[in-house]
C-alpha positions in Angstrom: -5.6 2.0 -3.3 -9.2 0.5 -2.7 -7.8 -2.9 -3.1 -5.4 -2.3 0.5 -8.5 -2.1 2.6 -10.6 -4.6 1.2 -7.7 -6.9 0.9 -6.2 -6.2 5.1 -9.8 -6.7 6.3 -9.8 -10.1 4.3 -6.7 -11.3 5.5 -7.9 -9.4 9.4 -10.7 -12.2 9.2 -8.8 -15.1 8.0 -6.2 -14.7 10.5 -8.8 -14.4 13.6 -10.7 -17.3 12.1 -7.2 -19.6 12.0 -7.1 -18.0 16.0 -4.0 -16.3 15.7 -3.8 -13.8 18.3 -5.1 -10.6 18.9 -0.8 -8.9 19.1 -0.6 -10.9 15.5 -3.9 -9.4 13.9 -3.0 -6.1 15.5 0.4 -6.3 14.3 -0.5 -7.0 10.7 -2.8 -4.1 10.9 0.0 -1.7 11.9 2.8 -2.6 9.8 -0.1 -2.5 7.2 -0.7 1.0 7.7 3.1 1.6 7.9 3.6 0.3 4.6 0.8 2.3 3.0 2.3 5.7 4.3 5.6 5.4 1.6 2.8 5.2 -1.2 0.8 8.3 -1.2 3.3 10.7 -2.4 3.4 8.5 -5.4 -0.3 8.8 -6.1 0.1 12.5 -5.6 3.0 12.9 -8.1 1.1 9.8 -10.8 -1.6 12.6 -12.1 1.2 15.5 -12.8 3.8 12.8 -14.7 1.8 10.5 -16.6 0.7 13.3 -19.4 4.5 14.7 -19.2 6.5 11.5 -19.4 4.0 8.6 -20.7 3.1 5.3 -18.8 5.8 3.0 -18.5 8.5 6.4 -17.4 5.5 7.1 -14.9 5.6 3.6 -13.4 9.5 3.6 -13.0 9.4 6.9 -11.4 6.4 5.7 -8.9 8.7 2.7 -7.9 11.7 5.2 -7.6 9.7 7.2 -5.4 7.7 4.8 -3.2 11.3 3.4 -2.5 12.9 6.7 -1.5 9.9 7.4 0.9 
């Protein structure tokens, strides 16, 4: 989760120093976002499996989830 924002202002910078447009930057900033949303009930639900289920069960279940939302 502190990768997403250091990572979207990286690629924010490289894309206004390659002068794309301001609608592309601003684009890839909101389809960003929307693609973060889907994740957070998976971090919610991470801290109450992983000590019921074990790791690798966790991970599957994140994916499961993150897909559903």
């Amino acid at each position: 989760m502190a990768a997403l924002p250091i990572v979207t202002i990286l690629a924010l910078v490289w894309l206004y120093v390659e002068t794309q447009s301001t609608e592309k930057i601003a684009n890839h900033a909101w389809y960003t976002f929307w693609y973060a949303v889907p994740t957070l009930p998976m971090f919610l639900v991470c801290p109450w499996l992983l000590p019921r289920i074990g790791c690798l069960p966790t991970l599957a279940a994140l994916v499961v989830i993150a897909l559903i939302c």
